[in-house]
N, C-alpha and C positions, 0 to 999 in steps of 0.2 A: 612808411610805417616804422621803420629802425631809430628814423630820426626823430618820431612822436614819443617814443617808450625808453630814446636817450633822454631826453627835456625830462618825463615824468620821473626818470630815475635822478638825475641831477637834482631836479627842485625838491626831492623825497628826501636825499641825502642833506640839504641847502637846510630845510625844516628841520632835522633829526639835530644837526650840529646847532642849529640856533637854539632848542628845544634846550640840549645838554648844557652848552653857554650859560643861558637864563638862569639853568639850574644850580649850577657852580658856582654862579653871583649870588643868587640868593642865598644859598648855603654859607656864602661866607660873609654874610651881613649877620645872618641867625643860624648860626651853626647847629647842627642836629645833636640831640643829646638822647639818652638814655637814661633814666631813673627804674631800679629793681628792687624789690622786696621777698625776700623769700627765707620764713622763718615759721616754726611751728605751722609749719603745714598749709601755709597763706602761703603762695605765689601771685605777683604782682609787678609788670612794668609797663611803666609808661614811653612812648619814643615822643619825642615834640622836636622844635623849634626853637631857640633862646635867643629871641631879643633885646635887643640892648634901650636904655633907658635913651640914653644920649642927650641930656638935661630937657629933653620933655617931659610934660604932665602926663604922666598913663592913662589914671585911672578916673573918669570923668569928661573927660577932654580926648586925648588919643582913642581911649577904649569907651565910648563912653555908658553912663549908668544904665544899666535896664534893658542891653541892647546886648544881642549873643556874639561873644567872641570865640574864635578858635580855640584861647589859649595856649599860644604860642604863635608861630609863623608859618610861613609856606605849608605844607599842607597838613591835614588836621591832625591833632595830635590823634594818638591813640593809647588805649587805656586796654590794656590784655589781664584778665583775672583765667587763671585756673581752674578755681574751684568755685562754687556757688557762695556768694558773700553778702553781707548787709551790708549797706553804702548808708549810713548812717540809721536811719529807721524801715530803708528799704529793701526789700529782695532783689539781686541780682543773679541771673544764671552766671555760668562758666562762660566762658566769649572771650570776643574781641569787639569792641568798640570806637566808637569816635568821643573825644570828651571836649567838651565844649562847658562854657563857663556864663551864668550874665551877672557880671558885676551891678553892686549897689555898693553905699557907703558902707551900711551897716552887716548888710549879710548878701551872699553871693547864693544861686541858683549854680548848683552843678547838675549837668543835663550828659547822661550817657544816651548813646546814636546806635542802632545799630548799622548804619552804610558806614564806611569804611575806605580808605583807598583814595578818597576826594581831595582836592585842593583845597585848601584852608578857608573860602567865603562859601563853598557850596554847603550851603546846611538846608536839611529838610526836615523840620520838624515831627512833620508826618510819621520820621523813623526813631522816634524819640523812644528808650524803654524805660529810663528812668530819671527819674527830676527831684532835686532835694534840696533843702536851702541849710546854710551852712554861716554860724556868723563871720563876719570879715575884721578882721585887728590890725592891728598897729605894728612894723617893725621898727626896733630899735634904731637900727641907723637904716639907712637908702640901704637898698638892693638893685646895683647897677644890672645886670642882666637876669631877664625871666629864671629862674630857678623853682623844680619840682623833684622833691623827694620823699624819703620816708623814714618817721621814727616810728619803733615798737610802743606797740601800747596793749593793756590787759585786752586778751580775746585778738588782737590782731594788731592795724600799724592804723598810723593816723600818713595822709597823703597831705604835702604842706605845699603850698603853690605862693610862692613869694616874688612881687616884685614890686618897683619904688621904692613906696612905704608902705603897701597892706602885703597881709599875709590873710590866707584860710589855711583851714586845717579840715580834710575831709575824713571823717572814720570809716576805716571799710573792719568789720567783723567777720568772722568763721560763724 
C-alpha cells in the first residue's frame, strides 16, 4: 500500500511540474498583459495574452475570417467592467467575463462570455451574453505584437484591439 500512494504522489508531483513548465513557455512566447481604464467613473480592464506577429498572415489565414478567436493567447482573455455599461448599442451588467473576437475584413463580432477561468480554445457559445459588431480599419504601419488598450472618448473610453494591420475600436458607455 505505501508503495502505491508513493507512485501516485510522485506521478502527481511529475504532472504538477510539467503543467507549471508548459505554462512558463507559453508565457514567454505571449507574455501576459494588462490593459485598465479608469476615469470618470467607468472602470475597465482587460488581462490577455500578446502574441507576436512573427511575419505571418494573422488576420484571414492564422486567425481566420468568421471563425471565434480568443483574442490573444493561452487562456481566454478576460474583460472585467465595474459598473453597468453599453458596449456599443448594447447593455451590459457589472461582471467579469471572457472576450472573444470573430474577425471579418470589414467589421469584427465582439462577443462577451460569461464562463471565465477557461483556456483559450474552450468557447461555449451557449454562455454568450453579449454580441455586437464593430467596423474593422486599417493601421498605419504593422503592429508587431497583439496590443489592447484604451482612449477616452465622450461618455466613456473606446477599447482598441490592434494587430498586423487592422485595428477595431470597441465603445463601451456609462
Amino acid at each position: 500500500m505505501n508503495k502505491i500512494v508513493k507512485i501516485i504522489l510522485i506521478v502527481v508531483a511529475v504532472l504538477a511540474v510539467a503543467f507549471f513548465a508548459l505554462r512558463t513557455y507559453t508565457k514567454s512566447k505571449s507574455p501576459a498583459e494588462t490593459a485598465k481604464f479608469d476615469q470618470n467613473g467607468l472602470s475597465v480592464q482587460v488581462d490577455y495574452c500578446r502574441p507576436y506577429k512573427k511575419g505571418r498572415e494573422i488576420f484571414g489565414k492564422l486567425e481566420p475570417y468568421g471563425k471565434v478567436w480568443r483574442t490573444g493567447a493561452n487562456e481566454a482573455t478576460i474583460f472585467d467592467v465595474k459598473q453597468d455599461v453599453k458596449i456599443g448599442d448594447k447593455a451590459l451588467k457589472a461582471g467579469k467575463y471572457s472576450l472573444w473576437t470573430i474577425p471579418n475584413v470589414d467589421k469584427w463580432t465582439i462577443v462577451l462570455n460569461s464562463e471565465t477561468g477557461q483556456w483559450g480554445t474552450m468557447y461555449d457559445e451557449k454562455k454568450d451574453v453579449l454580441r455586437v459588431d464593430v467596423p474593422a480599419g486599417k493601421t498605419a504601419e504593422i503592429v508587431e505584437q497583439l496590443t489592447i488598450d484604451f482612449a477616452t472618448a465622450e461618455g466613456g473610453s473606446d477599447m482598441s484591439i490592434r494587430w498586423d494591420n487592422t485595428e477595431v475600436k470597441v465603445p463601451i458607455r456609462l
